[in-house]
Every structure is written in C-alpha cells, then in structure tokens.
C-alpha positions in Angstrom: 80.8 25.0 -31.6 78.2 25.8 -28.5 75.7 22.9 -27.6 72.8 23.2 -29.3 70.1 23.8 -26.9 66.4 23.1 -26.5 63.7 26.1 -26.7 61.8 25.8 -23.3 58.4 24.7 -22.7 55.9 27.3 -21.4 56.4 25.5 -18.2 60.0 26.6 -17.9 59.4 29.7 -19.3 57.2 30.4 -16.1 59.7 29.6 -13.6 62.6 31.7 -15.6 60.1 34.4 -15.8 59.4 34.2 -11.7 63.5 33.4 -11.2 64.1 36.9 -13.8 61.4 38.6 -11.3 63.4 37.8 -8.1 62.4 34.3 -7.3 65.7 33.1 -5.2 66.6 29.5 -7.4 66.9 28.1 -4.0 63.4 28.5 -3.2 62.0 26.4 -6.1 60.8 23.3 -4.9 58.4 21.1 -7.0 56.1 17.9 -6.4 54.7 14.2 -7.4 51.7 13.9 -5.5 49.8 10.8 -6.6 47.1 9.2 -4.5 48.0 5.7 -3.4 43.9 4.3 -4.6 45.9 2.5 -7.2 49.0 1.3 -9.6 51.0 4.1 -11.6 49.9 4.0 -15.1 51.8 5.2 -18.6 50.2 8.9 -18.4 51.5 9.2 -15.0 55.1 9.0 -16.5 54.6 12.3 -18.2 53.7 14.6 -14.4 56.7 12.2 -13.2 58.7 13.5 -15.6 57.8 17.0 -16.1 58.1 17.3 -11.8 61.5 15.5 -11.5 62.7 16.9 -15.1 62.6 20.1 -13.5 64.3 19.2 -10.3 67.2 17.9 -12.2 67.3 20.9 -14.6 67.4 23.9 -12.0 68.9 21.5 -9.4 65.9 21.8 -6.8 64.8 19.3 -4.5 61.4 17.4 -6.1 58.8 15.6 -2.5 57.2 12.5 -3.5 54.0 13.4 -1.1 51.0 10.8 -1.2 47.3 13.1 -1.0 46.1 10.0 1.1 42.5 11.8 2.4 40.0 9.0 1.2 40.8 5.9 3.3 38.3 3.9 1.2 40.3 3.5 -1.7 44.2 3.8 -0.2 46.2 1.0 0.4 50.2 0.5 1.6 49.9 -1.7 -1.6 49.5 1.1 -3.7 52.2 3.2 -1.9 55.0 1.0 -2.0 54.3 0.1 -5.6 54.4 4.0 -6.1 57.6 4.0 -5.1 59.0 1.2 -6.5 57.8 2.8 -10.0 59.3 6.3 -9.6 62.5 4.6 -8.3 62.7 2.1 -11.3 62.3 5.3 -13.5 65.5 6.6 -12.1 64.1 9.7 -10.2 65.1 10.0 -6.6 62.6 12.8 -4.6 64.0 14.6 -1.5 61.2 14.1 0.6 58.2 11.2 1.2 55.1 12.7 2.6 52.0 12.1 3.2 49.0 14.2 3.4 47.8 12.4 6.6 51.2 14.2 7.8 48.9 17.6 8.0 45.4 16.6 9.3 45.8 18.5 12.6 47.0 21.3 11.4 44.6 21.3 8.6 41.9 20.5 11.0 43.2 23.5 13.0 42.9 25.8 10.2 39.5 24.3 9.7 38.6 25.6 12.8 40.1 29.0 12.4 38.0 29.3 9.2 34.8 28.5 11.2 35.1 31.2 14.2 36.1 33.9 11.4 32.5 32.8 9.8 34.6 31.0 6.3 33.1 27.9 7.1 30.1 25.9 8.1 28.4 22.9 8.9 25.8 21.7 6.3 23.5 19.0 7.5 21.4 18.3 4.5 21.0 15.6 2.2 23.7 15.4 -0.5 20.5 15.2 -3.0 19.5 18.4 -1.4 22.8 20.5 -1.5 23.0 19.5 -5.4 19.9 20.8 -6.2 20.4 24.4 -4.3 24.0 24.2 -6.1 22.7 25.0 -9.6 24.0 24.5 -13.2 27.2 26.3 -15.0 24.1 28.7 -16.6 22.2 29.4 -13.3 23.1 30.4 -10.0 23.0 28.2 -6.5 20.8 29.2 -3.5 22.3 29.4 -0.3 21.0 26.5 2.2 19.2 26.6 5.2 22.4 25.9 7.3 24.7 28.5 5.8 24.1 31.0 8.5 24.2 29.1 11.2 26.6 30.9 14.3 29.9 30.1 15.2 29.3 28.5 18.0 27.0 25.7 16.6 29.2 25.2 14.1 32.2 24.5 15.9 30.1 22.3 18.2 28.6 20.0 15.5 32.5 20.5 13.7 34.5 19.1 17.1 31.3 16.1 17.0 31.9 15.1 13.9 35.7 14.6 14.7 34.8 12.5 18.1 32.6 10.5 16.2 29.0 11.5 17.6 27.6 11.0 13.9 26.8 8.6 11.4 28.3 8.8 7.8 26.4 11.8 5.8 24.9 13.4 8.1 27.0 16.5 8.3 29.9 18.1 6.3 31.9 21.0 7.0 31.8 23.6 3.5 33.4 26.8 2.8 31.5 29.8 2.9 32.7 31.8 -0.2 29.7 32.1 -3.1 26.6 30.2 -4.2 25.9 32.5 -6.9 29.7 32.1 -7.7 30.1 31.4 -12.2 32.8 28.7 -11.3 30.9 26.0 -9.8 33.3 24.8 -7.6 33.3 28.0 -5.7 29.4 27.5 -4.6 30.6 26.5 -0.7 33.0 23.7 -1.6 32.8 20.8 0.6 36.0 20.7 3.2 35.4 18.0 5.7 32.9 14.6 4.9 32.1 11.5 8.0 33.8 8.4 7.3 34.3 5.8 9.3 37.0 4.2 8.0 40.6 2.3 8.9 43.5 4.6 7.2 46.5 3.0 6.2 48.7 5.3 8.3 46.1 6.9 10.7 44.0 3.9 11.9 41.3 4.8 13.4 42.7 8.3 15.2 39.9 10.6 12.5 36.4 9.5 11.8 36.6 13.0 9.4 39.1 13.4 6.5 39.5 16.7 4.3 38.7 16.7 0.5 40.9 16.8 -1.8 40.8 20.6 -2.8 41.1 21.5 0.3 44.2 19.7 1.1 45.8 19.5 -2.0 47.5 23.4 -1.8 47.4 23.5 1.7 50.1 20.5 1.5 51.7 22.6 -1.1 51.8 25.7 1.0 53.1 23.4 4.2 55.9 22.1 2.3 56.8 25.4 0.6 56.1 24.1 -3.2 56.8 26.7 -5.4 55.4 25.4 -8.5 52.1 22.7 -8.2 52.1 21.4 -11.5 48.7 19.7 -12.0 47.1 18.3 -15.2 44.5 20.0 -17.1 41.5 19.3 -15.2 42.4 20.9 -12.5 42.7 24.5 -14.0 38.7 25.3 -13.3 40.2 24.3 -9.4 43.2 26.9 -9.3 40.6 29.5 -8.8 39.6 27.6 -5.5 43.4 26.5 -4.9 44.0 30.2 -4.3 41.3 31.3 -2.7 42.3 28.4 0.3 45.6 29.6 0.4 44.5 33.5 0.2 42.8 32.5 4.1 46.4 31.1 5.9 49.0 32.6 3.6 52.2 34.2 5.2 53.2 36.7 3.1 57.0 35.9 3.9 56.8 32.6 2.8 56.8 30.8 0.0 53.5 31.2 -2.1 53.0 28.1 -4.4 51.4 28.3 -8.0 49.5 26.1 -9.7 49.8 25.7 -13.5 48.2 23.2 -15.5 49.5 20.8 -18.6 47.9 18.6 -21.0 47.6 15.1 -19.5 49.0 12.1 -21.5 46.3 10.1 -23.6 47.5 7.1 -25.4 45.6 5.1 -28.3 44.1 1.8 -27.7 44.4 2.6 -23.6 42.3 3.7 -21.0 43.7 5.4 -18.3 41.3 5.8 -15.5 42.4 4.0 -12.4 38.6 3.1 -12.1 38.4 1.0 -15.0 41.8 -0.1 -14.9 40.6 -1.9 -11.4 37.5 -3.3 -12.9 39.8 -5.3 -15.4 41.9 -6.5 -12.6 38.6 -7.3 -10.3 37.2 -9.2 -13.4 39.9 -11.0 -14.3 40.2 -9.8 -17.5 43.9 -9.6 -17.3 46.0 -11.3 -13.8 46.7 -8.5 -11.7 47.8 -4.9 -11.9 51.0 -5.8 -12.8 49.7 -7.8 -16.2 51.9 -6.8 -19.3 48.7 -6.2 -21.1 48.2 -3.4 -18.9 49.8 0.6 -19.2 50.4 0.7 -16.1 54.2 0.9 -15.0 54.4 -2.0 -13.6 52.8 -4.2 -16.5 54.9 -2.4 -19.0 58.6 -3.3 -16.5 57.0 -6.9 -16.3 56.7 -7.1 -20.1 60.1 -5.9 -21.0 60.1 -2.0 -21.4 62.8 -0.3 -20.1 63.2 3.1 -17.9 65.2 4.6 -20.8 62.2 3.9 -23.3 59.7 5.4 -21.2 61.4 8.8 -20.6 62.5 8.7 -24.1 58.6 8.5 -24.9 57.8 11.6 -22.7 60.4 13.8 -24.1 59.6 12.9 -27.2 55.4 13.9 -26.5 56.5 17.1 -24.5 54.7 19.6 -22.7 51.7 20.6 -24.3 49.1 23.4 -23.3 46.0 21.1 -24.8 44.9 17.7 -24.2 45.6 15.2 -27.5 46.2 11.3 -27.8 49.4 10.1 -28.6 49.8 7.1 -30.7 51.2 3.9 -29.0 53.2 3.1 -31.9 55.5 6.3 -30.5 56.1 4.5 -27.4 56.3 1.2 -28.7 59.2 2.4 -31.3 61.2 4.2 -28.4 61.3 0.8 -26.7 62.4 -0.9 -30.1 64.8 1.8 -30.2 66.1 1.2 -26.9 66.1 -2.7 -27.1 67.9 -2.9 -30.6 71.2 -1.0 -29.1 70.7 -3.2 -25.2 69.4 -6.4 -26.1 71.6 -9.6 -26.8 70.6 -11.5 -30.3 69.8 -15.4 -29.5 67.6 -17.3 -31.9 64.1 -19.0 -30.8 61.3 -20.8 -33.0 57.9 -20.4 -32.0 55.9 -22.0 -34.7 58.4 -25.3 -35.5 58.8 -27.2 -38.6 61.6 -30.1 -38.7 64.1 -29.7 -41.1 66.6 -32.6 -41.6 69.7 -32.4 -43.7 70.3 -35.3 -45.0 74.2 -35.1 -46.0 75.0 -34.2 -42.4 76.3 -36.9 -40.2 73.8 -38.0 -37.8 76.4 -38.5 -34.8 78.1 -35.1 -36.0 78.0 -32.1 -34.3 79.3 -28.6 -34.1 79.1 -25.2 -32.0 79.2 -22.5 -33.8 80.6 -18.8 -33.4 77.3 -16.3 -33.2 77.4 -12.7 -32.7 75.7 -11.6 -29.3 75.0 -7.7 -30.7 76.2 -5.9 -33.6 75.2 -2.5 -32.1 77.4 -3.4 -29.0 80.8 -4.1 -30.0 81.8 -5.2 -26.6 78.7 -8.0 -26.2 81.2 -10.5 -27.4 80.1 -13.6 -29.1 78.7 -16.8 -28.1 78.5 -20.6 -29.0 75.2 -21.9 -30.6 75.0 -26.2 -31.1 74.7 -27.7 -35.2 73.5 -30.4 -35.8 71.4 -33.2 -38.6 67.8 -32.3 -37.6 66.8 -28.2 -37.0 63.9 -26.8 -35.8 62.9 -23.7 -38.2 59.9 -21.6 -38.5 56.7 -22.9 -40.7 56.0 -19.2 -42.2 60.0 -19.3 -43.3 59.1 -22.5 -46.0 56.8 -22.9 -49.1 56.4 -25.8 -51.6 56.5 -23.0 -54.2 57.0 -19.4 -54.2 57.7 -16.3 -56.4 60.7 -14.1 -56.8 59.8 -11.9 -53.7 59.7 -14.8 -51.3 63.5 -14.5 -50.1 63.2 -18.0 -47.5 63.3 -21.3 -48.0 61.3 -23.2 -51.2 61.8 -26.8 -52.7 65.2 -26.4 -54.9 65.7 -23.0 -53.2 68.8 -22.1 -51.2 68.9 -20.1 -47.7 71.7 -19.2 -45.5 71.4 -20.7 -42.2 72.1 -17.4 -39.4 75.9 -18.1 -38.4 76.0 -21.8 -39.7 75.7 -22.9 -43.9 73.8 -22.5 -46.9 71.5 -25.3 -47.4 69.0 -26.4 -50.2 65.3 -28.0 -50.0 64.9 -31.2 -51.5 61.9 -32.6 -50.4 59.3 -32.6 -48.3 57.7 -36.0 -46.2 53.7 -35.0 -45.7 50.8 -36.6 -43.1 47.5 -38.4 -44.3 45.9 -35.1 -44.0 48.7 -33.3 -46.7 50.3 -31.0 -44.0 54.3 -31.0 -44.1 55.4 -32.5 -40.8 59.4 -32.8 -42.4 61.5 -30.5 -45.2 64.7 -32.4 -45.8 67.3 -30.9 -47.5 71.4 -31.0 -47.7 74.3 -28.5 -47.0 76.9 -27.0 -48.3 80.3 -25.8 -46.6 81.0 -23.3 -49.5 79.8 -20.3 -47.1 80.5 -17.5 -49.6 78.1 -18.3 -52.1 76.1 -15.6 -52.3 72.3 -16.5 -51.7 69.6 -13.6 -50.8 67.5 -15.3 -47.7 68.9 -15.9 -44.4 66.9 -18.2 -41.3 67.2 -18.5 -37.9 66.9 -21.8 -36.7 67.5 -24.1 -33.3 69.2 -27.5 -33.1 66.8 -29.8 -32.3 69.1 -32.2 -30.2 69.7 -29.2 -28.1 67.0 -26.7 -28.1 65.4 -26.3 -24.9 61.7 -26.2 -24.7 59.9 -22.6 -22.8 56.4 -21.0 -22.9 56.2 -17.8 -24.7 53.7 -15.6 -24.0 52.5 -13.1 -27.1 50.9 -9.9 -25.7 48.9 -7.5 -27.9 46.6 -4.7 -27.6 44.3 -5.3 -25.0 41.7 -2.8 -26.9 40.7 -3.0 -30.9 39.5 0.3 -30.3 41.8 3.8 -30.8 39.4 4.8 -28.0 37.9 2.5 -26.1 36.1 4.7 -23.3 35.5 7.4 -25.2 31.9 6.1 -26.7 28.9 7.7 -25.2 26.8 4.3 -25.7 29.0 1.9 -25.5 30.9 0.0 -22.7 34.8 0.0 -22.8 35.3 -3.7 -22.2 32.9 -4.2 -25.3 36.7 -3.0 -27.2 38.1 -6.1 -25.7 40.9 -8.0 -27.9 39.7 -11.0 -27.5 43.4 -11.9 -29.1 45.3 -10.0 -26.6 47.2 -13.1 -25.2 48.2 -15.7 -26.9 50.2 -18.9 -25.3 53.1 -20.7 -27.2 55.2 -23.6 -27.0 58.4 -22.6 -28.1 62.0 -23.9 -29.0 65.2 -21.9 -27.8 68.9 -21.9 -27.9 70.5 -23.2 -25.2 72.6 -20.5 -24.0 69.0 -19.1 -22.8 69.1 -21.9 -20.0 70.2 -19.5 -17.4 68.5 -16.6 -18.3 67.2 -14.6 -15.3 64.1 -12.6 -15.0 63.8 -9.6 -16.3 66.6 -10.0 -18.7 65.9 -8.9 -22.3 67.0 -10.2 -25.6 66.1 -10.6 -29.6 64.9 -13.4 -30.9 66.1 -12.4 -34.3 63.8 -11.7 -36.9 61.0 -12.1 -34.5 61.0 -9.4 -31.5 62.1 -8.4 -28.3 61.2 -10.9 -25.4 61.8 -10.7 -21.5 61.8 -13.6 -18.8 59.1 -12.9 -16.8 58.8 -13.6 -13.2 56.4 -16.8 -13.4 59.7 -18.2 -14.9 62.0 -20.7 -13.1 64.7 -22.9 -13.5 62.7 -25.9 -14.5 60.3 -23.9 -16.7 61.4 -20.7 -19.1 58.5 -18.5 -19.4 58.9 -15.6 -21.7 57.3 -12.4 -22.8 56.8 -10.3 -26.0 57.8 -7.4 -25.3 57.5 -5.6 -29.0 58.0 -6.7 -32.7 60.9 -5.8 -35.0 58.0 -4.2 -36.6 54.4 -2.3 -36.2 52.2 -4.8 -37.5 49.5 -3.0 -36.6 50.2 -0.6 -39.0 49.9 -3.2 -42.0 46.5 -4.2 -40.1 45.0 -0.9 -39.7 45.8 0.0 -43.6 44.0 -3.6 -44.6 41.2 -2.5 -42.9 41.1 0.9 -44.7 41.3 -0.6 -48.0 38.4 -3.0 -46.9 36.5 -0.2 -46.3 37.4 1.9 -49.4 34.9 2.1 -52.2 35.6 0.0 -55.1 36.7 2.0 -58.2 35.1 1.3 -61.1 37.4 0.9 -64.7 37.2 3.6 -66.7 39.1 4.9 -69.7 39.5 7.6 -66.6 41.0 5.9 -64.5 44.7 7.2 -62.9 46.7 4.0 -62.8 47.9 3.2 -59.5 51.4 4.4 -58.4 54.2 2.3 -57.6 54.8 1.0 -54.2 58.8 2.5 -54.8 57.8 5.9 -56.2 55.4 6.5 -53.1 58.7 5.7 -51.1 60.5 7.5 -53.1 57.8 10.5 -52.5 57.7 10.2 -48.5 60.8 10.0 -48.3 61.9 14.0 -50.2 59.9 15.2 -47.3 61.3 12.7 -44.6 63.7 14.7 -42.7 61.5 18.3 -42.7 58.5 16.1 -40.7 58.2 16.4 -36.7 59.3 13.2 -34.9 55.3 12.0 -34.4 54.7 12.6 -38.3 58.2 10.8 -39.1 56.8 7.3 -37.2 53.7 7.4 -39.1 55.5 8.2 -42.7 58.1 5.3 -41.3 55.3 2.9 -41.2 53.7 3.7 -44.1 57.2 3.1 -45.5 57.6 -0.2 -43.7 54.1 -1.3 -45.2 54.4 -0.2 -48.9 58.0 -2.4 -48.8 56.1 -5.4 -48.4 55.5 -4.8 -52.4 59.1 -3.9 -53.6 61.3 -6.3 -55.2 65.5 -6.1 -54.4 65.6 -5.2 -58.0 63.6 -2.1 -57.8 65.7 -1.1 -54.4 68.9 -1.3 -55.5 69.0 1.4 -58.1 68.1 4.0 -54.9 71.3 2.8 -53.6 73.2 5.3 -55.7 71.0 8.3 -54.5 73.0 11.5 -54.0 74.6 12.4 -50.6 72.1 15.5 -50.1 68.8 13.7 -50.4 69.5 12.0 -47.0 65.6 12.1 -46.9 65.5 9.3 -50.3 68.4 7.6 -48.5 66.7 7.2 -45.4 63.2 5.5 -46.7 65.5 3.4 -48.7 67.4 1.9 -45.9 64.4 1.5 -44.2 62.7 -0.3 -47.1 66.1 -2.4 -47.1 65.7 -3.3 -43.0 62.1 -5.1 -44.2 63.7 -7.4 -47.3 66.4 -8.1 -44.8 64.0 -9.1 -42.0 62.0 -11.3 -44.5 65.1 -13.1 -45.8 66.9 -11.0 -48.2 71.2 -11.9 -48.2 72.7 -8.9 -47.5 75.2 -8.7 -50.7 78.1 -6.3 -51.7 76.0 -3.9 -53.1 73.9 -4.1 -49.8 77.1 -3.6 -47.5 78.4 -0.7 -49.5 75.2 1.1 -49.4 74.7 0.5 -45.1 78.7 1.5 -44.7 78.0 4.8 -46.7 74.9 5.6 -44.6 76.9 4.8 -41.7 79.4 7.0 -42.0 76.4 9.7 -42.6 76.3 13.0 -40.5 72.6 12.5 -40.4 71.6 10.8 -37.4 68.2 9.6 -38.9 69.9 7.5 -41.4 72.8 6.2 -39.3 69.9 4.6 -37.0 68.3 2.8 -39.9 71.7 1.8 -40.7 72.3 0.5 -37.9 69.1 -1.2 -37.6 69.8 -3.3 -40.9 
C-alpha cells in the first residue's frame, strides 16, 4: 500500500511549477527574516514554518537573516531571543545574517542609482512630500527637488552619510512615478538621517536604508529563490521588483516574492507595538510572561515545540487572511501533553478529610501509575495516610444522581488507594466545612462510580501555583475602531494559589511538565527553586471557555414564551447523538468546535443515558466517537469506570479509526 500523501499548498505548487520549468533543485534557497525590534510571537510560528518546512521538504538550505535597518527599535536582546525561539522549535537555518551585512554595497548601489538619474535627494518637509503624494483615487505631484542634477545629489547623498545634517532634513527617494496607481511607487523613500547607535554597526552610518529597499536587495545578495512574505506585503512586490529590475544579473539567481495569509489568533493581539506597551505598562512581567503569545511566554508556560508545529500544520497555508480559534492551539498542546506528561496528583482548593478507622500512626506508599499512554513511564510511590487533603468542589452535603464525588453516606474511590465513605462533616461558627470525616474500606473491588485525587496531608509538600487565562475577554481585542485594546483586559487573567502536592514533585526541575489529574497540565517555571515550587497552568483537561462562551449566548437569547406551539427542547444525548453522524465528514477546525459542543452538552447526560450508545455498530465510528468523548467528561467528573465502561474503551481501542482510538485513549 503507497503512503498516502498530502495535496500541496499553492506555495509548493509554485516552486514545482518553477523546478518543472528548469529551476535546478539546488538553486532553491528560502528565508526567515524577522526584525530583531522585538520577541517572536505565535503568528510568527506559521512564516517559521512555512520557510523551514520547505527547506526540509526539497532539502534546501533555509538563512535566518535579521532586516536590522532601524537602529531605534533593534536590540541584541531581541536577536538572541530570535534565535533561541527558532532553535527551541527544532529548525536549524544554514546561514545567520544580518542586513547591516549589505549597507555598503547597498549604499553603493544607491549611488549607482543616483548618477543614472533613479534617485534623488528630497529636502522637504515629511508634511510636505505627503501632501504632493496624493490618495489611492488621485495622483501625486512631483516635488520641487525631483529634478535636481546628479551632481547635487550625490553631494548632498555622500553629506548625509558623513553626518553634515540633522535628522529630517534630507532623504534619498527613488525616482520611478508620482502619478504611479500603486502608491508605494510615488518616489519611495530609500535612505532617512538617523543618528543612532546600531547594535552591530555603532556609530560607522548616520543613514540607514528602508526597509523596501533592502528587503529584496538582501534577497538578491544571498541568492533567495523564493521570499515568502505575509499578505501585506503583496501591494510591495510591485516595488520589490522594480529594485531588483535596476542591479539584476541575469545569470543569477532572481528571487520571487509570494505572499500568504498571516496567522491571526482569537483573544490575541499580535502587533509587536502593543505587545511592548503591555510589557512597558506592566500589565503582564516581561516578554516572556505566559499570558503572552509570544514564543517565549507560551515555552515558559508549558507548550511544547511539538504542539506548536502541530498547530501550524493543522491551520495551513492559506491565500486569505482569517482568525484561527485559540481553542485549536490550545487542544494540540493537550494533545501533545496527554501522550508526554507524567500523572501526579495536586490539590489546589483543599478540604481536610480524615478517616477515622485508619490508624493514626499508620502509614502506607502506594503503587501509582506514572502514564497510561506511555507504557514505559513506569510507576511511582505516593504516601497514605489518616488525614488527606482533597478538593472542596469534589464534596457536597447533598447531591443528586449526576454528582459522581463525594456526598454524606456516599462512596468514592480514592485514585490508586481505597474506597471510602462520608460520615460526617465538623463545621465553623460561620457554617463553612473546615473537616469531612469518613472511614475506609480495603474491599477495593467494589464497584463505586466516582473516583478523587487526593494528597496525604502528613506528606504533601506545599508550592505556588499560578493559574493563567486569557489575557483578553475580547475574540478581537484591537480590532474596534473606538475602542482601546487594553479596555479587553481580563482583569482574571492571573490568578495566585496556594497549593498541596505529592511528594515525588520535590525535585521537579524547571520546565518539566506533568498532570495533575483531573485538573490540567502544569509546568515548573523558572521563578521556581528548591525551597519554593512555583508552578504554571499550562492548559485544562478541558475548554472551559467553551461552556462560558455558550452561558453567555443563552444570557443573551430571547426568552421564549409558552405556547401550545412550542417545540420541546431536544435532549442533551440526541443532540450528541446528532453531531456525532456527521463527526468524521467535518474538517479538523469544524471537528474542535462540534468536540466542544459535545464536551458542554455532556455536562447534562446521566451514565444511564450513555451506556446504551455503547452498543453502537462498528460503522458509525462518528456515534462512537461523540460517545467516548461524552464518556472522557463523566470520567473526569468522577464517574467509576465499570466493565461495561472497559469493554466499550478496549473496543474503540482496537478501532482502525484514528479519531476514536485518541478519545480512547484519552479516557
């Protein structure tokens, strides 16, 4: 049977159209060339892959070049962190440049431009040269400078390099067409004054080139075949080639520039701009805050190289621009985590439960699996003892049939240790439970349907975790004509704990990544140390912003009135049932959202109404799928898993259907 293989992207299908039109396959090179004014961010992932997802598929060497022409923004900072980013992604470039590598000979070409009469100094006000520029709808003027002679010009050109003038008062622009339609073809600026330290130059150049100038010159320079730029730039290709068109040697390498849709992600901004004024106003603590998208806030809070290039495959290469829902990237780092991640078990809201038939000098340390989707993670040894830590949400007084955790006279299975039963409860003044005390039972194969995790108290050790959520309540935060961005804050967005954890967690290291079951994924972060554990959240088991954005639609639903009309609402199981005939025919985008519609609706489905989907038929893997994924929710708030349970995941299992061996898997 061959390997099934991918259709290409219209990217690809450029460079096998040039490589079927005689292009030697040595001859492609491609580029990253990000400007070092600030940290990588999530949408920069996508041209990092699409550059050096090339070079790996046609085996051609990929230059990490920095376009470093505006001192006043670039830092070493930002270069090293670039490079620490695209390394950590697991892309290794050929070459490091820098544009500062090419400002003589781009100054020289400057100079050719001027004695064959494609260039001039302009030396009016910027107001000025705006106004003479026109609008998309009307043509420019030319200036009063624009035929001045050669000779002037390269007099007042070699001035402004020795530094004879102040900032603004002249500029060097291309001579091509005021009355040009594009409007970045009316005399584009080439050269601007500015007196400023560059991080690689010093102080050798007082004048730097723009950025259109430079930007395919470098290309050309370093023989770039293929200069694969975002969207925006496709009104510049028109002036990318015209540049070239002036110095081109026909027996070299010509690059072209296409153009893909940039990444946009809800809830994010990602202009560096704005990113920068979070940092500057200490809305979050540094670039490298897990609140933030760029690469280095998401490494700090616990994604994972694999995630992240999961996440761009999965988007693609698109022609038009479009925002990608964050829960797609959050569920490829869930994805990721749940087959990596080593299971411990941490409390972060504690509730003392004492069991009062258990010895108080007594002890034990018990067997715990470490992962069940990694056979070779081995097992570890978790401490028992009289008095547990367990979480506040996981106990009621009283509760109905759906509540699958612990309630007075109810029984729970304790992860890896016994069943117990409440008993009572001791209260405060004020009424709150401060104590559930309860007894145990050594009969482990009773069957019960709620499971806990828990923490002995004697030997849990004490760490800070730190909760991260969105750092906007808004899908699209900058995109409002009237409003400021950081008027979308989440005021929410952090929230400091006081957490319990195991004990084999004592020597965790930073950056290492584990489940606390039934909470999340979490990550040491690098404020931790021996004497205090600090940890972050990286994700949840599950999107809970999908159960807050559909309580927020039904808020904002009309009420319907009763009438004898009136369709009777469906039931939560036959809308599962419903999603999940047309599961397996949806694109991977569409699957998340119908997966956490799925998720939500399960909050309303009783084991009893499950378990008859259990016997589904083979062929509607779609049914199956929703089913085991309704299963994973009861599970995760309590449910036993019970014969019935076991059969049905060890079917599924055993599934050709990859879909529904991952839920599987996942329960």
């Amino acid at each position: 049977m061959s390997e099934e293989r991918k259709p290409l992207n219209f990217l690809e299908q450029i460079i096998e159209e040039d490589l079927a039109n005689g292009m030697p396959k040595n001859k492609l090179r491609f580029r990253f060339p990000p400007e070092p004014n600030g940290y990588l961010h999530i949408g920069h992932t996508k041209a990092i892959g699409i550059s050096f997802g090339l070079g790996e598929k046609y085996n051609a060497p990929v230059n990490l070049r920095f376009d470093d022409t505006n001192p006043a923004k670039e830092e070493q900072e930002y270069v090293d962190a670039i490079k620490e980013d695209v390394s950590w992604l697991g892309y290794k470039w050929d070459k490091e440049l820098f544009s500062s590598d090419y400002f003589q000979q781009l100054y020289d070409w400057a100079v050719l431009f001027i004695k064959e009469g494609k260039a001039y100094v302009d030396s009016q006000s910027s107001e000025a040269m705006a106004e003479q520029k026109g609008t998309p709808t009307q043509p420019g003027v030319d200036g009063p400078y624009r035929n001045r002679s050669v000779a002037e010009n390269l007099d007042l050109f070699e001035r402004m390099k020795a530094g004879e003038f102040e900032e603004g008062e002249h500029i060097l622009r291309a001579k091509i067409d005021m009355q040009h339609p594009n409007m970045l073809m009316r005399d584009p600026i080439m050269y601007r004054i500015l007196k400023k330290h560059h991080h690689r130059t010093g102080n050798d150049w007082c004048i730097y080139p723009m950025y259109d100038w430079t930007h395919g010159e470098s290309d050309y320079i370093e023989q770039i075949s293929h200069s694969l730029c975002s969207l925006e730039f496709k009104p510049h290709r028109e002036l990318y080639d015209w540049f070239l068109d002036q110095v081109i040697d026909p027996n070299l390498v010509r690059p072209k520039q296409r153009e893909f849709a940039r990444l946009n992600l809800s809830y994010t901004i990602m202009s560096k701009r704005k990113l920068l004024k979070l940092v500057e106003d200490g809305i979050v603590k540094g670039w490298d805050d897990p609140r933030m998208p760029t690469i280095s806030g998401l490494r700090r809070r616990g994604y994972t190289p694999n995630a992240l290039r999961k996440f761009v495959e999965t988007v693609g290469v698109a022609k038009r621009d479009n925002v990608i829902d964050v829960s797609l990237l959050e569920f490829c780092i869930r994805e990721d985590l749940n087959k990596t991640a080593p299971r411990v078990m941490a409390v972060l809201d504690p509730i003392k439960l004492v069991i009062t038939n258990y010895s108080e000098e007594k002890e034990e340390w018990l067997e715990a699996e470490n992962n069940q989707e990694d056979e070779s993670a081995g097992y570890r040894k978790v401490p028992f003892s009289r008095e547990l830590y367990i979480e506040k949400e996981d106990f009621k007084e009283e509760a109905g049939s759906k509540f699958f955790r612990l309630k007075l006279g109810g029984e729970v299975r304790l992860k890896n240790a016994y069943i117990i039963k409440a008993e009572s409860v001791v209260k405060d003044v004020k009424g709150n439970i401060t104590e559930i005390h309860g007894t145990y039972s050594e009969d482990t194969s009773k069957k019960v349907k709620g499971t806990l995790h828990w923490v002995s108290i004697k030997h849990a050790i004490k760490a800070e975790v730190r909760e991260y959520d969105r750092l906007f309540m808004d899908e699209a935060p900058d995109s409002h004509e009237d409003k400021d961005f950081m008027e979308f804050l989440n005021p929410n967005s952090l929230k400091t704990i006081d957490a319990f954890v195991e004990p084999s967690l004592l020597n965790a290291k930073v950056g290492e990544r584990f489940q606390f079951q039934r909470l999340g994924y979490f990550n040491v972060d690098l404020d931790s140390s021996s004497n205090k554990l600090i940890f972050n959240k990286t994700v949840g088991l599950r999107d809970t912003w999908a159960k807050q954005e559909t309580a927020h639609k039904a808020e904002n639903k009309p009420v319907q009135q009763n009438s004898s009309n009136a369709q009777p609402q469906r039931k939560a199981i036959d809308v599962v049932q419903q999603l999940g005939k047309k599961y397996t025919n949806l694109p991977e985008a569409k699957q998340l959202k119908a997966k956490a519609e799925i998720q939500e609706l399960a909050k309303n489905i009783s084991y009893d109404e499950l378990q008859p989907l259990f016997n589904t038929a083979a062929k509607k893997v779609g049914t199956r799928i929703a089913t085991m994924i309704v299963l994973g929710v009861l599970v995760k708030n309590g449910l036993e898993k019970n014969a019935e349970v076991n059969d049905f995941i060890s079917k599924a299992l055993e599934d050709s259907n990859t879909l529904l061996v991952e839920e599987a898997k996942a329960v």
